[in-house]
Backbone as a ProteinNet text record, in pm:
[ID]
protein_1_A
[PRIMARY]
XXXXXXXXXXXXXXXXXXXXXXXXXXXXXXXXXXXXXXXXXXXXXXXXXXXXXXXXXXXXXXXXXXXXXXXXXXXXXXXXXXXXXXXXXXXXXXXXXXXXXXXXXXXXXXXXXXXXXXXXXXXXXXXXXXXXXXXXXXXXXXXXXXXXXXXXXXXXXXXXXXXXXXXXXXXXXXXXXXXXXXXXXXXXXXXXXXXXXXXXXXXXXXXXXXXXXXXXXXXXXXXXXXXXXXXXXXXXXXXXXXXXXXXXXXXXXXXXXXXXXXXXXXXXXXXXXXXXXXXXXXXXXXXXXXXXXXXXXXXX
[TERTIARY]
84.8	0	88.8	44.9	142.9	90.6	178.3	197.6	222	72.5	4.3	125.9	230.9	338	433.1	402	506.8	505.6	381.9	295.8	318.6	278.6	249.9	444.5	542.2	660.1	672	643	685.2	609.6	467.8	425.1	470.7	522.4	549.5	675.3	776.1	850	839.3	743.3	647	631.4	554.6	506.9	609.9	708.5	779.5	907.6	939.4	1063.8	1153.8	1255.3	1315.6	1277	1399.5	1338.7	1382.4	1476	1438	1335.8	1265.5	1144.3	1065.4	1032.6	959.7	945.7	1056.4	1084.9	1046.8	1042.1	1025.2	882.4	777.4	656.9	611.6	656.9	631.8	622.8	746	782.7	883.5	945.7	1040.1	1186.4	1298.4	1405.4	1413.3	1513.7	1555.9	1569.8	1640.3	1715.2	1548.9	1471.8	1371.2	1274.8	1275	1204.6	1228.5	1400.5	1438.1	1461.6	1460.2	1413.4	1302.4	1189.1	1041.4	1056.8	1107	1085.7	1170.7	1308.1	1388.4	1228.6	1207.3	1159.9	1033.3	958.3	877.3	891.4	1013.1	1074.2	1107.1	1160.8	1190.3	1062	945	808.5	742.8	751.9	700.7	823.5	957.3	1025.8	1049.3	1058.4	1063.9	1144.7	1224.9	1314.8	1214.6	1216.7	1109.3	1183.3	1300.9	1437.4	1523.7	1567.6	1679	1745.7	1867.3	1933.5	1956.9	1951.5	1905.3	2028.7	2139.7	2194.6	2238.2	2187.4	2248.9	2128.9	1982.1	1863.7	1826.4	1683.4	1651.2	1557.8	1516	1366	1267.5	1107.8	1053.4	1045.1	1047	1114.5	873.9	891.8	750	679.1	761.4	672.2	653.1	719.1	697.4	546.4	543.1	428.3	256.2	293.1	172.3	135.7	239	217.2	184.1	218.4	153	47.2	-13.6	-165.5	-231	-170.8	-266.8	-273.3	-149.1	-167.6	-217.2	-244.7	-324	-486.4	-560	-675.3	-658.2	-542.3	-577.7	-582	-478.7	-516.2	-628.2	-677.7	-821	-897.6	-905.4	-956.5	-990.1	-862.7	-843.2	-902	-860.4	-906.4	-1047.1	-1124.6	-1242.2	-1332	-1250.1	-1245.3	-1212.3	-1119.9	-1051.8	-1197.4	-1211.8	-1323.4	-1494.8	-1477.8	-1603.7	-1614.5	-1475.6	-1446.2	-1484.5	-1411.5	-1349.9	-1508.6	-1596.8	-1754.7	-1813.1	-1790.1	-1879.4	-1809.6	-1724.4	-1680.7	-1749.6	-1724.6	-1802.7	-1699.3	-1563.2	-1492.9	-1337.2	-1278.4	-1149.9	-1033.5	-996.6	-873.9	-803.2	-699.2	-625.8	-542.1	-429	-336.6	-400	-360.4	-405.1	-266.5	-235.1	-109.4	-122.8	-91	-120.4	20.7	-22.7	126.6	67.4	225.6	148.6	333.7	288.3	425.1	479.3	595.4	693.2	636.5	587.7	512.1	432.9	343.7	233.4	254.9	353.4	417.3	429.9	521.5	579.1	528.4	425.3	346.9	233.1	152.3	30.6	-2.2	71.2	29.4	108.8	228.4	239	122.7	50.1	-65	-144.6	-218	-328	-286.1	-200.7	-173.6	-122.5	-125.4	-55.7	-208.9	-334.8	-460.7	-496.4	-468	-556	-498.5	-372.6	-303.5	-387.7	-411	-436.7	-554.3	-672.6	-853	-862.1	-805	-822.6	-663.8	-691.9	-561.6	-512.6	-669.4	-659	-608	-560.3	-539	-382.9	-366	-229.2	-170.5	-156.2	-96.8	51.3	71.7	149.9	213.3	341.9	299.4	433.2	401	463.5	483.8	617.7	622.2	655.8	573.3	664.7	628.1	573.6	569.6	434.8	362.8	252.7	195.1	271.5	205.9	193.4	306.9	276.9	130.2	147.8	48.6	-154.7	-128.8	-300.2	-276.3	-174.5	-147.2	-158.5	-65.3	-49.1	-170.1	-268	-421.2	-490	-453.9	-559.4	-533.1	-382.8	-328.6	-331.7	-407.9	-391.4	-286.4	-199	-13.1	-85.3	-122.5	-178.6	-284.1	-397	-506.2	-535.9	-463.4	-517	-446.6	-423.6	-323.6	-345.9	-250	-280	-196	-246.4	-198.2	-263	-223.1	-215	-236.8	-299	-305	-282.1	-264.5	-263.6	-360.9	-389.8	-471.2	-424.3	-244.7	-171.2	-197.4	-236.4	-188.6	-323.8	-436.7	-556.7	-515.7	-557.8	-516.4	-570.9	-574.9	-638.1	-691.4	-843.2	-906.9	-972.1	-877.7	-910.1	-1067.6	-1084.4	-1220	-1190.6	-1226	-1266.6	-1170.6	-1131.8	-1037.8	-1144.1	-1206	-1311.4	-1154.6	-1172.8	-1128.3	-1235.3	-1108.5	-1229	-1124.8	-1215.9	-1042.5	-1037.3	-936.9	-871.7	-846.2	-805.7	-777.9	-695.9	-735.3	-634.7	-536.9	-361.4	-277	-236.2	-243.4	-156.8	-13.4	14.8	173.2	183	301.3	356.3	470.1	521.2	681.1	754.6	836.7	925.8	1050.9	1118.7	1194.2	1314.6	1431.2	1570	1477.5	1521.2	1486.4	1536.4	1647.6	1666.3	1632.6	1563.6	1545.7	1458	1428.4	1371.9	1243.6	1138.5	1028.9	1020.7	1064.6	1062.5	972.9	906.5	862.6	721.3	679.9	579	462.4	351.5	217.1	174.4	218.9	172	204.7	226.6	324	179.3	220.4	147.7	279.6	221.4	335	405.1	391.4	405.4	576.2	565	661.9	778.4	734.7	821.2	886.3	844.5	876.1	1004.7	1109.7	1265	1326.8	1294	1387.3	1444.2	1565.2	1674.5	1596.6	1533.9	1420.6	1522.8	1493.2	1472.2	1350.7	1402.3	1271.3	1289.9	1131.2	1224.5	1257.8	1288.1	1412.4	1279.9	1323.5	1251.9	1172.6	1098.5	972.1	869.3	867.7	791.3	687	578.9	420	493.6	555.8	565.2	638.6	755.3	850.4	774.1	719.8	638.4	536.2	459.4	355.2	425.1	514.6	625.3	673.9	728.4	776.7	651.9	547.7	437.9	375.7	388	309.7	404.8	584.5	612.8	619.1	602.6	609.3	518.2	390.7	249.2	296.2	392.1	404.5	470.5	551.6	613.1	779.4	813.2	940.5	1029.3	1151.4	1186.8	1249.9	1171	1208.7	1383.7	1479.3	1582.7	1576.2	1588.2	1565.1	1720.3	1767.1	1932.6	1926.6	1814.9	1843.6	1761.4	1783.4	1666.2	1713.1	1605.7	1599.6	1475.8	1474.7	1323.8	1267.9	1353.5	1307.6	1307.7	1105	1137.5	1199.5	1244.5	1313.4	1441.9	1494.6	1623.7	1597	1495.4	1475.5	1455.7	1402.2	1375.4	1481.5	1603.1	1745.7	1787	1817.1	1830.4	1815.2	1690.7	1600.1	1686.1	1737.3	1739.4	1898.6	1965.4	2092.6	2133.3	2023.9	2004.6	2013.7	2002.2	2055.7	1914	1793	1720.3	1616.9	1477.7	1311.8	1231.3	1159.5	1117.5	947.3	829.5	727.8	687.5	676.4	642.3	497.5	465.5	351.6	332.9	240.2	272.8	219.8	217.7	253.6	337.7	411	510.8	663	636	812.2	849.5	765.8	853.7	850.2	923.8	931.9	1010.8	961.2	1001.3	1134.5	1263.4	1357.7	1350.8	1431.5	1400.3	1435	1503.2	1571.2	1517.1	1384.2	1305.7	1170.8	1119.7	994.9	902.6	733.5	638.9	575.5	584.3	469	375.7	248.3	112.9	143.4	98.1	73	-53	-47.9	-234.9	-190.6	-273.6	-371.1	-285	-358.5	-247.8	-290.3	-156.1	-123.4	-189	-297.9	-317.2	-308	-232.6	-260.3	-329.4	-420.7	-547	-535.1	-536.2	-486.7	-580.1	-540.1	-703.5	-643.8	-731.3	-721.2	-795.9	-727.3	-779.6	-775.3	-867.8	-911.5	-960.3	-934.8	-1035.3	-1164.6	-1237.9	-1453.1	-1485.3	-1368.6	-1391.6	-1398.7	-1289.9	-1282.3	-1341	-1421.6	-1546.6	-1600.2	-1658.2	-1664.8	-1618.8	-1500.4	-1425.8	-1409.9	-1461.7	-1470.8	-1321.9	-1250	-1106	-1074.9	-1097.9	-1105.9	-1151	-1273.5	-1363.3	-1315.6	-1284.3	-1225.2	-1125.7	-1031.7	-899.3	-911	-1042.3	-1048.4	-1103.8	-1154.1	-1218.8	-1122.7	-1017.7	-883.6	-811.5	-774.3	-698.9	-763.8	-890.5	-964.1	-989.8	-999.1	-995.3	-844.4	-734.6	-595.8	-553.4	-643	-605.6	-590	-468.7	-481.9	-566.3	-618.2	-752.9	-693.9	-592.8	-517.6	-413.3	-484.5	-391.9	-446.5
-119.2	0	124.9	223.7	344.4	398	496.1	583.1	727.7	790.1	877.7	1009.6	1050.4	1089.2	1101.7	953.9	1006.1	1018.8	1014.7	1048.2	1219.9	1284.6	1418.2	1482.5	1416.6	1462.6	1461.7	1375.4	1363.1	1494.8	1507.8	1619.8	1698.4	1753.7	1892.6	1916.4	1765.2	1838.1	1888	1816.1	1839.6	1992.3	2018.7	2130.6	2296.7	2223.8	2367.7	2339.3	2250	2218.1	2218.9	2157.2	2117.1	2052.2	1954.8	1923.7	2004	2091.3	2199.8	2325.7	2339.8	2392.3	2318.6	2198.7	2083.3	2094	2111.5	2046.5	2218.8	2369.7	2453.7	2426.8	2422.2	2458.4	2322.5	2195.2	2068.6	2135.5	2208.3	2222.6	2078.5	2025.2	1920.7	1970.7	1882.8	1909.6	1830.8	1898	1839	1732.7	1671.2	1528.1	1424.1	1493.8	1408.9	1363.8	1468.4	1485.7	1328.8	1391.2	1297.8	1137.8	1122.2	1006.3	946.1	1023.3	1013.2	945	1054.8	947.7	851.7	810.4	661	594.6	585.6	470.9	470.2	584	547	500	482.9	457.8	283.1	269.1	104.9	24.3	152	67.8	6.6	91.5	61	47	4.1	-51.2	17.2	190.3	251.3	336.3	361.2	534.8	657.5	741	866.9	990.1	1020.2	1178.2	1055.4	1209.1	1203.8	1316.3	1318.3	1434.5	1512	1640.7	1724.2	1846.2	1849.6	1980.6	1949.7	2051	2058.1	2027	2028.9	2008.5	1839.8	1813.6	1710.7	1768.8	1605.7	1610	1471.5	1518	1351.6	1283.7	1132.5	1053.2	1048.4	994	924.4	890.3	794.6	711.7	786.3	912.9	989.9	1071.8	1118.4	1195.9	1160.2	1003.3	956.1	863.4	908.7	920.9	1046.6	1133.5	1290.8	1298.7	1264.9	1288.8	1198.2	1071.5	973.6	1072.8	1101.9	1201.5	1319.2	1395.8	1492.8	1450.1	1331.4	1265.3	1219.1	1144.8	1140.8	1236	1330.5	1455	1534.5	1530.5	1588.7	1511.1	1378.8	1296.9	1340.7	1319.7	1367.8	1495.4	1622.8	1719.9	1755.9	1663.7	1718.6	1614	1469.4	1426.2	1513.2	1602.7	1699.6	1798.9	1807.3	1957.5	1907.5	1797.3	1727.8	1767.8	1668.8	1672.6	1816.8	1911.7	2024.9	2090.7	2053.8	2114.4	2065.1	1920	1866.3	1935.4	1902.6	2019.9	2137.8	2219.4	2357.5	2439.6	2425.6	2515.7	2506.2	2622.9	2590.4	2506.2	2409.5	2294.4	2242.7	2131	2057.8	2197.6	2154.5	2202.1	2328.9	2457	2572	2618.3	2586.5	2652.2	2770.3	2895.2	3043.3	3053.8	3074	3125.7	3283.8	3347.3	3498.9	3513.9	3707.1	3751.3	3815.3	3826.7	3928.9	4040.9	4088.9	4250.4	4193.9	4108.3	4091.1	3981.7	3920.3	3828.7	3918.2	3993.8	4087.2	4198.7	4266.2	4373	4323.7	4220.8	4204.1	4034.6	3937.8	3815.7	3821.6	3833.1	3855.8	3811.6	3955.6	3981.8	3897.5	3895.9	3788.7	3636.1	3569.9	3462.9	3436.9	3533.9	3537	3540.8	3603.4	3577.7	3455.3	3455.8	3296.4	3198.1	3169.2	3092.5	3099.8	3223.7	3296.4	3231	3249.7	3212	3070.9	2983.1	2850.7	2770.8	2694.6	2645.7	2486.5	2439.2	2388.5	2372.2	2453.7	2543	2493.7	2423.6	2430	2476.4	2633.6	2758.4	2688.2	2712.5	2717.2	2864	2926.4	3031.8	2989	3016.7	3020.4	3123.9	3186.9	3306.3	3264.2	3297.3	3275.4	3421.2	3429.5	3546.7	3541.4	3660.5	3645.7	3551.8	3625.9	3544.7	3373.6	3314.3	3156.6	3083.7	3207.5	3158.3	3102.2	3165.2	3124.3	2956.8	2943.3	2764.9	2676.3	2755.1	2660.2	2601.9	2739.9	2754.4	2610.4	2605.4	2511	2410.1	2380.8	2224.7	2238.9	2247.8	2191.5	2200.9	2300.4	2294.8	2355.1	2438	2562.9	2617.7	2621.1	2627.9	2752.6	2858.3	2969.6	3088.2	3140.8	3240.2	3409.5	3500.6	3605.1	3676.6	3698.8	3752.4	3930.9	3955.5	4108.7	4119	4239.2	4235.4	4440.9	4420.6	4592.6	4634.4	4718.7	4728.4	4671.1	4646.1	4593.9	4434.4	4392.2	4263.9	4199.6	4189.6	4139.1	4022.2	3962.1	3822	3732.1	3592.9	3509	3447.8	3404.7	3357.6	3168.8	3098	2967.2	2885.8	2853.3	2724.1	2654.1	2667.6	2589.6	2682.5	2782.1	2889.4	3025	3025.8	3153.2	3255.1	3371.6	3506	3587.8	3662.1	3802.7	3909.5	4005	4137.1	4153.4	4164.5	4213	4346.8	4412.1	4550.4	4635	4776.6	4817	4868.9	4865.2	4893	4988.9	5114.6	5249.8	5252.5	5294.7	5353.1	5476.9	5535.7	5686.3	5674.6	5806.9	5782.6	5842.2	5760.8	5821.5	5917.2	6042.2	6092.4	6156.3	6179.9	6228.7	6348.9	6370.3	6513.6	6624.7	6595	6722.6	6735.7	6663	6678.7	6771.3	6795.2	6963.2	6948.6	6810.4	6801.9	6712	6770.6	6703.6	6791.2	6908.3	7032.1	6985.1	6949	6918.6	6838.8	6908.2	6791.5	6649.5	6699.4	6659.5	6613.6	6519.2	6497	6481.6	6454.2	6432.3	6299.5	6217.8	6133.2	6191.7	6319.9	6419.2	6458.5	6494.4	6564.3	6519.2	6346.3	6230.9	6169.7	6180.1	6083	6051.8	6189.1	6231.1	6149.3	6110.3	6071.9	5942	5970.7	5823.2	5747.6	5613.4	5535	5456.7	5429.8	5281.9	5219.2	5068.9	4989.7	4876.8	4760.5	4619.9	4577.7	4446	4409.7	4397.2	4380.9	4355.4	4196.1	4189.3	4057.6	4090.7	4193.2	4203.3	4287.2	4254.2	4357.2	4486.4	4524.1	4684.3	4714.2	4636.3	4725.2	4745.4	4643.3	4678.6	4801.3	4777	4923.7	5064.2	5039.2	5157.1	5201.9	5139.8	5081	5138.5	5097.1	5159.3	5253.6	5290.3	5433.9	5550.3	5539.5	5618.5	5682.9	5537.3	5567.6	5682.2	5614.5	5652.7	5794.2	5872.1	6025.9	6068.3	5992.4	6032.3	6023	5952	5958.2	5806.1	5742.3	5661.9	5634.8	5566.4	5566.7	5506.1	5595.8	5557.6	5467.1	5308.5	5218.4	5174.6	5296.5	5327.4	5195.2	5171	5070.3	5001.9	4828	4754.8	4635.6	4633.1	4581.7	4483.6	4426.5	4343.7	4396.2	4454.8	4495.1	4565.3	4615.3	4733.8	4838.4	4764.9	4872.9	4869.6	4800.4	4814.9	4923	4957	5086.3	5206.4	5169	5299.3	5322	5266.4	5266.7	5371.2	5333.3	5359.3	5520.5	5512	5617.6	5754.3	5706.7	5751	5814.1	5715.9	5770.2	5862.7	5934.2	6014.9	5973.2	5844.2	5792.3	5775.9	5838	5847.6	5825.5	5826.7	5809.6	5660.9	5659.4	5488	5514.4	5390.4	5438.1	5280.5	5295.9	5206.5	5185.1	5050.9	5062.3	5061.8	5107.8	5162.5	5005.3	4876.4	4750.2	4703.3	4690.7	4616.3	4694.3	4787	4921.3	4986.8	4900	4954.3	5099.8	5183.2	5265.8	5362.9	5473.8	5634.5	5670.3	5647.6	5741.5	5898.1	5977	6101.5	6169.1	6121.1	6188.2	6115.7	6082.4	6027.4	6125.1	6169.7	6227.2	6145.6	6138.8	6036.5	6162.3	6146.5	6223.9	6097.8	6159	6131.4	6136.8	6044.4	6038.5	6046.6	6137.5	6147.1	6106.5	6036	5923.8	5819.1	5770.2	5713.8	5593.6	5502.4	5398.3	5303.5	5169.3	5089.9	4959.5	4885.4	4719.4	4653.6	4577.9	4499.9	4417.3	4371.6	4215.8	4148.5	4006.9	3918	3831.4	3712.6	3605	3504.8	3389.8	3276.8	3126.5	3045.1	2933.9	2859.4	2680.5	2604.5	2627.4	2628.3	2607.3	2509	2383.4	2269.3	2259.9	2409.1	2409.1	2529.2	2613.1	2714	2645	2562.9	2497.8	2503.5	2500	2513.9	2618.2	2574.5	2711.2	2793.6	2723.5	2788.5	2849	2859.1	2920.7	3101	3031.8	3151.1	3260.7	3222	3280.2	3350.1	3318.1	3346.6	3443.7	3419.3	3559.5	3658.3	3717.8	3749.8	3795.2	3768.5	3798.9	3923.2	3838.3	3935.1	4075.6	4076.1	4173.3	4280.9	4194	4294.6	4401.7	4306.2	4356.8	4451.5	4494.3	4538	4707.3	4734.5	4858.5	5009.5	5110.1	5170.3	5276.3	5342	5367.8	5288.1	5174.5	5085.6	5095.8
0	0	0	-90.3	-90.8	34.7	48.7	183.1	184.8	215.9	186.8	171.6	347.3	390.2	245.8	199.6	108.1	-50.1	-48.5	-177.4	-159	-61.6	-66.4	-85.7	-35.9	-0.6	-181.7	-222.5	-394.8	-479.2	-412.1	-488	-451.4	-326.2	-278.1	-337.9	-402.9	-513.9	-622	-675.7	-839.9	-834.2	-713.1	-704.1	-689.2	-624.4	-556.6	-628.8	-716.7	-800.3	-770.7	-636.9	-614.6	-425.7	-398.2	-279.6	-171.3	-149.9	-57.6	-52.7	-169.5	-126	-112.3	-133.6	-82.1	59.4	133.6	253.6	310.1	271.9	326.4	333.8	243.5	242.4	333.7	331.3	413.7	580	601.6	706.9	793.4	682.4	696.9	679.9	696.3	628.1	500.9	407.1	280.2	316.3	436.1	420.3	418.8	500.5	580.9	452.2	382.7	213.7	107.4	110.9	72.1	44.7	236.2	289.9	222.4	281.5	213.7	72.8	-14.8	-153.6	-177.4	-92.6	-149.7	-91.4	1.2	76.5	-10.9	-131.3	-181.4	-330.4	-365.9	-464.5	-420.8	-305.8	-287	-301.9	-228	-231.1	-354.6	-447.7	-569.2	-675.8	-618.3	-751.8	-833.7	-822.7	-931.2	-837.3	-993	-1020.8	-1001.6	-895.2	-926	-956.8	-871	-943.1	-1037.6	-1079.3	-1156.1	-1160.2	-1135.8	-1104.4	-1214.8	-1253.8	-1375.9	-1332.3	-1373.6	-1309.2	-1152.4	-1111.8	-951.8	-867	-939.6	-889.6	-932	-928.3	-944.5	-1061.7	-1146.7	-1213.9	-1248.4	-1209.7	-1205.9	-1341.3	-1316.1	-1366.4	-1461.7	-1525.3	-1580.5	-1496.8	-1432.3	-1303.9	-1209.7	-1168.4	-1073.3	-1118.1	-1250.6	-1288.1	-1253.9	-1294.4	-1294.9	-1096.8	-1034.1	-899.2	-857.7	-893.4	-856	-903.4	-1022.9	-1056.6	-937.7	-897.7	-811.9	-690.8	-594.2	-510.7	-516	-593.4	-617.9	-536.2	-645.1	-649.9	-461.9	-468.7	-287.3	-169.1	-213.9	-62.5	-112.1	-229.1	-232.6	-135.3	-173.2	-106.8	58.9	131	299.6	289.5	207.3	220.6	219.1	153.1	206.5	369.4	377.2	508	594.7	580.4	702.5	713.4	611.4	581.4	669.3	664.3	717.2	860.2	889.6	1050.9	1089.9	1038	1128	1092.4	996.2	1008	1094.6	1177.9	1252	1349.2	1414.8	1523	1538.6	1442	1441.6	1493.8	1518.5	1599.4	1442	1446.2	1328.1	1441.2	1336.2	1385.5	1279.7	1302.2	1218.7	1158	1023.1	1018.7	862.9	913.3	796.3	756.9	620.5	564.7	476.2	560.5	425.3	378.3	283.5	152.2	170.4	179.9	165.8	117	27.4	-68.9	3.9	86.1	151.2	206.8	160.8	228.2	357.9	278	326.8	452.2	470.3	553.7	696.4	607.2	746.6	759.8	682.7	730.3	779.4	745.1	802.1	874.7	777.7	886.3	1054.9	1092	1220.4	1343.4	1361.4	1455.4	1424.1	1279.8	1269.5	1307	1267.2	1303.7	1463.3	1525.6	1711.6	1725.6	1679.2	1720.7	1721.3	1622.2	1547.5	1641.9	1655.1	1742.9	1909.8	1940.6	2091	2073.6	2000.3	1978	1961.8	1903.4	1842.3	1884.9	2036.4	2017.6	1933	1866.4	1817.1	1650.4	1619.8	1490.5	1464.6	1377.2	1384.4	1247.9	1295.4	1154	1111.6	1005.6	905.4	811.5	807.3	713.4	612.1	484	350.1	289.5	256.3	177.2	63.8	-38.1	-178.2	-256.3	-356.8	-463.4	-511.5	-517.1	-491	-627.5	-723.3	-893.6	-885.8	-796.5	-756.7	-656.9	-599.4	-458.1	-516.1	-644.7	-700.8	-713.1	-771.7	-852.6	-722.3	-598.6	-474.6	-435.1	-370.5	-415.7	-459.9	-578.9	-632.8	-657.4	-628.2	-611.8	-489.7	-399.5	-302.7	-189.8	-218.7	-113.4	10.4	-25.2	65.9	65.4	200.7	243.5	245.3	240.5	230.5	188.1	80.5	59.6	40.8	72.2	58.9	-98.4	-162.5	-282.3	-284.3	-445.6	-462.5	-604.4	-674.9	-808	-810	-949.7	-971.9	-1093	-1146	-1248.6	-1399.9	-1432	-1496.9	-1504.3	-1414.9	-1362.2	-1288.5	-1388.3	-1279	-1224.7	-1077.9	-1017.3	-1070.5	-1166	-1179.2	-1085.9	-1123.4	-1021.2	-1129.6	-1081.2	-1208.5	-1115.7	-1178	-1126.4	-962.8	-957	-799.5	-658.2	-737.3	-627.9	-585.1	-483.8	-422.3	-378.1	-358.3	-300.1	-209.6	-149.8	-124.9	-48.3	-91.8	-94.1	49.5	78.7	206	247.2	136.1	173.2	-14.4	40.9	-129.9	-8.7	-77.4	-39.5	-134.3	-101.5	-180.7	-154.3	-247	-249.8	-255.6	-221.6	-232.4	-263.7	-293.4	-345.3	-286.8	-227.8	-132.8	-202	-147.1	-171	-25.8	-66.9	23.3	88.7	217.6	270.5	169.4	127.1	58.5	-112.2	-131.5	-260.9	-305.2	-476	-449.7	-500.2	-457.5	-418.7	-311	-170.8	-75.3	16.8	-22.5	47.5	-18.6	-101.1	-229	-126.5	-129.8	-55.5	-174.2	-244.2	-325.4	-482.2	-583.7	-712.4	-814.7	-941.7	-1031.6	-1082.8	-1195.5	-1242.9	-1356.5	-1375.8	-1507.4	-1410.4	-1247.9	-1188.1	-1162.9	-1177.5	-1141.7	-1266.5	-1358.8	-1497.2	-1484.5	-1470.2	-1518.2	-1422.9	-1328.5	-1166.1	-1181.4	-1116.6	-1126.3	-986.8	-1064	-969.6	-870.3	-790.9	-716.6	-739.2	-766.7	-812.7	-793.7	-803.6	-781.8	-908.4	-939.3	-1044.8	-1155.1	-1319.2	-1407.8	-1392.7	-1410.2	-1390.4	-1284	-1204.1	-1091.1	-1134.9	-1069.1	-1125.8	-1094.5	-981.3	-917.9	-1049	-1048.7	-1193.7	-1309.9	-1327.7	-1524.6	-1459.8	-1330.7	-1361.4	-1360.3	-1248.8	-1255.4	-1425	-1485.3	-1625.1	-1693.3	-1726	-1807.8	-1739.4	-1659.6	-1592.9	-1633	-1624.6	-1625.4	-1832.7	-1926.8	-2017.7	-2085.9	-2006.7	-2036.3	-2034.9	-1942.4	-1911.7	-2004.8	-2144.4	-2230.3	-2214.4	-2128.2	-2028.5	-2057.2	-2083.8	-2067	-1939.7	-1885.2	-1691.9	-1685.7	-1570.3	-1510.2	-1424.6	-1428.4	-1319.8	-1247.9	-1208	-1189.2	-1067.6	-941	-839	-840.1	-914.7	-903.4	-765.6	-671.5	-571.8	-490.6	-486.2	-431.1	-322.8	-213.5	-73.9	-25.3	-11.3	-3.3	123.5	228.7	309.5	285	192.8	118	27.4	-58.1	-150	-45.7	105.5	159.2	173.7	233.1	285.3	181.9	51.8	-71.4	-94.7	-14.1	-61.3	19.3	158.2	270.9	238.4	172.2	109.8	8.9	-18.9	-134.7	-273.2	-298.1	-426.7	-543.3	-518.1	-623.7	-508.3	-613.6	-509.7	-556.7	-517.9	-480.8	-461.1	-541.1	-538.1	-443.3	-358.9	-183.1	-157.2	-158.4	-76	86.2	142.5	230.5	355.6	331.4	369.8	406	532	540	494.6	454.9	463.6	565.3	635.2	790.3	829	922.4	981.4	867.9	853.3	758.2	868	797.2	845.4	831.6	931.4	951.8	832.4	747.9	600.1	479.7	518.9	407.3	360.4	284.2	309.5	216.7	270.4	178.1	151.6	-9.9	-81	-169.9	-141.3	-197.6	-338.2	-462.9	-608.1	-611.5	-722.3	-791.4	-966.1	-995.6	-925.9	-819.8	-704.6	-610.4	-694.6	-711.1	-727.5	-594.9	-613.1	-527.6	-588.4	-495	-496.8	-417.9	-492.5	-427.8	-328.4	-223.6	-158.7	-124.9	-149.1	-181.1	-59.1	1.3	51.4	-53.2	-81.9	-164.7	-124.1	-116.1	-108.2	-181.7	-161.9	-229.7	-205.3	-301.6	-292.5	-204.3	-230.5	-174.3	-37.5	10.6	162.4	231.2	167	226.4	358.2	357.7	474	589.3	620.4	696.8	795.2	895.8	1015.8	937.4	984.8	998.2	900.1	782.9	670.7	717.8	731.9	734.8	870.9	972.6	1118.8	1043	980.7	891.8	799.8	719.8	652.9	707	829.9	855	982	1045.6	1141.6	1057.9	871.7	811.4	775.1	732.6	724.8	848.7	942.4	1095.6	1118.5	1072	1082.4	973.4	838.3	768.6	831.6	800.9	844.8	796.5	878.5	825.3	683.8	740.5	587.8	522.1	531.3	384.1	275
[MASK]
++++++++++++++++++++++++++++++++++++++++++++++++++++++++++++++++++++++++++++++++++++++++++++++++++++++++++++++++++++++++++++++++++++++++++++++++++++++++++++++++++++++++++++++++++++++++++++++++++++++++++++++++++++++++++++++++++++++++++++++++++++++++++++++++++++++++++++++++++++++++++++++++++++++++++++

């Protein structure tokens, strides 16, 4: 009989493409991962990696074991979903995937609640990027995720994945105390076009809207500092080395030689919470969206 443990350790490589993110989102170690699939490889007589590079990749026989596991933790998953309805109280194990900002600007508190209200709850948190977190979503990795969209970039919402917004997160653009709209209440994107940016790196929603907003002004944007983080761009910012357009999520504390000016039109990103349909049900679901929504901050 296969073995459920290590049916899921094989998908969570399928899924996260290699076996140390396997073993992050598991909440295992690589080695323990690893373990997992010899011993499910001796079970069934088959080759499932193959070493590809410096990473791994599944073998045939591995593929058509991930479709079976798929079909089986659906399976438990809606057994789990039963249980935890007959209860009537949220329990068993909730894994949110949420994107960097949103990790450390807003899950924190909600999840020290959730933990504090339900000690039967056993939280999980996953950071990856928000554009991954829909797929996790609906295969099944992760029970509940917090993502983000911009007007560039609507969030896909595929079949059997429900949402519901959490909050809009604005940005402003930060500039040096001494710069010579640092006195300014106020910018247009007409005032900003010319400015040597801080930004995050090319592939990221913030850079392309940054990137087509500033074109839209007639301007070929300076992306002089591309960076992922943003209190690394405030730092940035803080050093006089160009201005930075921030949402105001998770960037931490305004140094004294930073100033935030307001954009018109203000730039906002949406933030959703997303779930299986399959698992609406689920007290704990619902307690969860409804924690993050309480925590959203009143000017986010």
């Amino acid at each position: 009989m296969l073995d459920l443990g290590r049916l899921k350790a094989l998908h969570a490589v399928h899924t996260h493409g290699s076996i140390g993110a396997a073993a992050t989102a598991l909440g295992y170690t690589p080695s323990a991962v690893s373990q997992q699939i010899s011993k499910l490889e001796r079970e069934t007589h088959t080759v499932l990696l193959e070493r590809q590079g410096r990473g791994v990749a599944l073998t045939d026989a591995a593929h058509l074991l991930v479709t079976t596991a798929e079909q089986l933790l659906s399976i438990v998953e809606r057994a789990e979903v039963a249980l935890e309805e007959q209860r009537g109280r949220p329990s068993g194990r909730l894994t949110v995937a949420a994107f960097p900002t949103a990790a450390c600007g807003l899950l924190p508190p909600v999840l020290a609640e959730l933990a504090a209200k339900h000690p039967s709850l056993d939280l999980r948190l996953v950071e990856v990027d928000a554009h991954l977190s829909v797929d996790l979503v609906a295969r099944g990795v992760v029970d509940l995720a917090v993502a983000h969209d911009w007007d560039i970039a609507p969030l896909p919402a595929p079949e059997g994945v429900e949402r519901a917004v959490v909050g809009d997160d604005r940005c402003d653009v930060l500039v040096p105390a001494g710069h010579r709209l640092a006195d300014r209440e106020g910018l247009l994107r007409s005032d900003v076009a010319r400015e040597r940016w801080i930004c995050q790196p090319p592939g990221s929603v913030c850079h392309d809207w940054l990137v087509r907003t500033l074109r839209e002004a007639g301007t070929e944007p300076d992306m002089a500092y591309q960076v992922g983080e943003y209190r690394t761009q405030v730092a940035l910012v803080e050093a006089g080395l160009g201005i930075a357009l921030v949402p105001r999520l998770g960037r931490g504390e305004i140094p004294a030689g930073v100033r935030v000016l307001r954009l018109e039109p203000a730039p906002v990103r949406r933030l959703y919470a997303l779930w299986r349909a399959g698992a609406s049900r689920r007290p704990s679901i619902g307690v969860a969206v409804d924690t993050l929504r309480a925590h959203w901050p009143a000017d986010g």
